[in-house]
N, C-alpha and C positions, 0 to 999 in steps of 0.2 A: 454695551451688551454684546452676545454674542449672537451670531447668526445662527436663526436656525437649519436644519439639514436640508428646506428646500432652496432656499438661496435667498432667502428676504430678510433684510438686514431693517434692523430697525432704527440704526443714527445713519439715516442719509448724508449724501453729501450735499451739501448745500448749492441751491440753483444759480445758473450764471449769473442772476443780477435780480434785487427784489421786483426788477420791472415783470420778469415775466411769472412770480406769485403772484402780481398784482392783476394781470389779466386770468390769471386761473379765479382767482376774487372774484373778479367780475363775472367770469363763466357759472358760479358759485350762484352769483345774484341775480344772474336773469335765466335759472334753474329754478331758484326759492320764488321771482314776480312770477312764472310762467304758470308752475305749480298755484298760488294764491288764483293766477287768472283762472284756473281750471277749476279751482273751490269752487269761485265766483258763478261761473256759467253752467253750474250743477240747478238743473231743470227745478224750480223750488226753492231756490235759494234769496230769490229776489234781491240781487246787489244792486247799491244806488248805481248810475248809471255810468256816475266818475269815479267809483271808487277806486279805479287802481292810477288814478292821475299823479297821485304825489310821488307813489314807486316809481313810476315811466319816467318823470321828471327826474326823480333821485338818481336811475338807471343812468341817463342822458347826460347830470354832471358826472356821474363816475367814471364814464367811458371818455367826457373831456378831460379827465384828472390821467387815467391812464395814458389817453394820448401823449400829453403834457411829459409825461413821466418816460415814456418813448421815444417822444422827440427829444430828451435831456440825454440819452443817450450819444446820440452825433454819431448814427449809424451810416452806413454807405447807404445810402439809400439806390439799391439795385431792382429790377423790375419785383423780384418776390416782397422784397418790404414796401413798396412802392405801392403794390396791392393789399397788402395787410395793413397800411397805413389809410388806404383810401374805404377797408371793408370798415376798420374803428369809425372814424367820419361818417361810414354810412349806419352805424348802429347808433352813436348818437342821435343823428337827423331821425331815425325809424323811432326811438323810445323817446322822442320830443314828439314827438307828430302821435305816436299813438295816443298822448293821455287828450287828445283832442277828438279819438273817436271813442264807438261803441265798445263794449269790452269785449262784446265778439271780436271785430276787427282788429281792435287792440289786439289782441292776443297773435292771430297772424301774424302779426307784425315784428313782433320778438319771438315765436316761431325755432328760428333758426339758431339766435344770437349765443345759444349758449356752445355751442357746435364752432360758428365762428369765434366766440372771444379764444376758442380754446387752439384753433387752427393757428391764429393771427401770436398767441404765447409760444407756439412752437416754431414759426418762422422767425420771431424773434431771437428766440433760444440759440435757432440755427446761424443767424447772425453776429449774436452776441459770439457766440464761441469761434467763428471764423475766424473773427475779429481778434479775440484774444485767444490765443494758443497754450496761452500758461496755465487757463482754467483744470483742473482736474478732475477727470470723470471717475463716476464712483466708481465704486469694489466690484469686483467681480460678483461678488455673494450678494449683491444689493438689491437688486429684484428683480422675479425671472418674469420671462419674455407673456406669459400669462396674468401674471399680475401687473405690468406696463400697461399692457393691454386695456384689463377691467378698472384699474385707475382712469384713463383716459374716457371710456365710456361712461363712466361715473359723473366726472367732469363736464361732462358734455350734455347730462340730464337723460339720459338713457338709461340708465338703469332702475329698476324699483323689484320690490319685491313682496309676494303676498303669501298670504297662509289658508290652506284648506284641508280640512280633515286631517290635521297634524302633521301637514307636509308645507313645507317653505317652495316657492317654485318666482323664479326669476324672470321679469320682465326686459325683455332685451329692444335693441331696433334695430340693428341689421348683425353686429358682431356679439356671437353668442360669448358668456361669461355663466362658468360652474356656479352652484350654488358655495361650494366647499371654498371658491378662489376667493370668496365676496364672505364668508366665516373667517378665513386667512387672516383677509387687510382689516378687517372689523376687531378680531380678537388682538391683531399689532397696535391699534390704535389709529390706523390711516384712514378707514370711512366710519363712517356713523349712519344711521338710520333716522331720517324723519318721520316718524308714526304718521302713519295717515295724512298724510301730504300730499299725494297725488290722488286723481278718479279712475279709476282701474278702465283700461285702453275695452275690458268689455263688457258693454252695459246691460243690465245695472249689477255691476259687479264692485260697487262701495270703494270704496277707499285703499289704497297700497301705500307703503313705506317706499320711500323716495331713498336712495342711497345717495350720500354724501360726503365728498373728502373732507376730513379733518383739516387741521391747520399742516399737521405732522405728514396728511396725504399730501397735500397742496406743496409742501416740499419735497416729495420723493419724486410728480410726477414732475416736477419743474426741471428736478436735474437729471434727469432721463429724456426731457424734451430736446429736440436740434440736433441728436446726435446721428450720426449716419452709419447705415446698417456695419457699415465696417468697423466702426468704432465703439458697438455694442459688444459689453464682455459676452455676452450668451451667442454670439453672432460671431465673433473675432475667433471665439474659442471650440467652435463645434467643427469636427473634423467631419472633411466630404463622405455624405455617405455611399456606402456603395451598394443599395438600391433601394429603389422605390420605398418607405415606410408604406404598414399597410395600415387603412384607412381605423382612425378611432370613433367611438362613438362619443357624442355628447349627450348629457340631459337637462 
């Protein structure tokens, strides 16, 4: 296919190693438990008290399966993987240990994890490519520094989106993303929309569409992870400016 005129290419190049798709997976999966724990705790909803026990467990071996699949690697293990090794290990022990509490607590508990699985893919990334020099970083046209962006946020369970009076408006958490940039990767095929998936952050404000990477997203952000600002085409290619841009607005 060809690229379109903003710079998003739609056949990525392929991530350093399926290991680190596989922790975007996992980042994927304890977005979709966290979400269910949120259905759950919806004031009326009366969930048995274990119900999200068999996810947490499932969660628990996943993150051993990933580990497993990381440590097949035979990385340097230098202080940065050393800690992205020991954060996996602690999200295990945290989604074994929660299908043993309340689902309140439970829910604290993986909290974070979708944020971390998606840190600990990106120092991977950065190791894997240190490591091998031969790997080949995508095209310049492959996607620009705003869509990198809202990919990643997506990933990490941050994004949702709802509808009022005919207007679509974006729920963010700390790094804003266009509504138009999240039409983009929707219309390419790189996120997708859970209906009514999340509880809207303002109550009682029902139900929001939870945005989610595709398989086809899960590949573009993989091989755009670990790269260093120098080695970004949108970064490598943008000549010093010579002064200040003046400030844009967001919506």
């Amino acid at each position: 296919m060809t690229a379109p005129s903003d710079g998003l290419l739609f056949d990525v190049t392929a991530s350093p190693t399926p290991v680190v798709d596989r922790l975007l997976r996992l980042a994927d999966q304890y977005v979709q438990h966290n979400d269910a724990m949120d259905r759950y705790l919806i004031p009326g909803k009366h969930a048995k008290p274990d119900a999200h026990a068999e996810s947490a467990r499932a969660l628990s071996a996943a993150v051993g399966a990933a580990l497993h699949t990381v440590l097949a690697e035979r990385l340097y293990e230098g202080p940065d993987l050393s800690r992205a090794l020991l954060r996996l290990r602690h999200l295990a022990f945290l989604s074994n240990a929660s299908a043993e509490q309340s689902p309140q607590e439970a829910r604290r508990l993986t909290a974070l994890a979708p944020a971390d699985a998606v840190d600990i893919a990106e120092t991977v990334a950065r190791d894997i490519r240190r490591r091998s020099r031969g790997i080949p970083l995508a095209p310049v046209s492959e996607l620009a520094s705003t869509h990198r962006s809202a990919l990643r946020e997506i990933a990490c369970g941050h994004i949702a989106v709802s509808t009022a009076l005919g207007r679509q408006y974006v729920h963010c958490h700390t790094t804003p993303v266009r509504i138009s940039a999240l039409r983009k990767l929707e219309s390419n095929g790189l996120v997708e929309r859970a209906a009514s998936a999340t509880p809207s952050v303002y109550a009682p404000g029902g139900l929001e569409d939870r945005m989610r990477l595709t398989a086809a997203g899960i590949t573009a952000l993989a091989s755009a992870l670990g790269r260093s600002p120098a080695t970004r085409p949108d970064v490598a290619a943008a000549p010093a400016p010579a002064a200040a841009p003046a400030p844009t607005r967001t919506r």
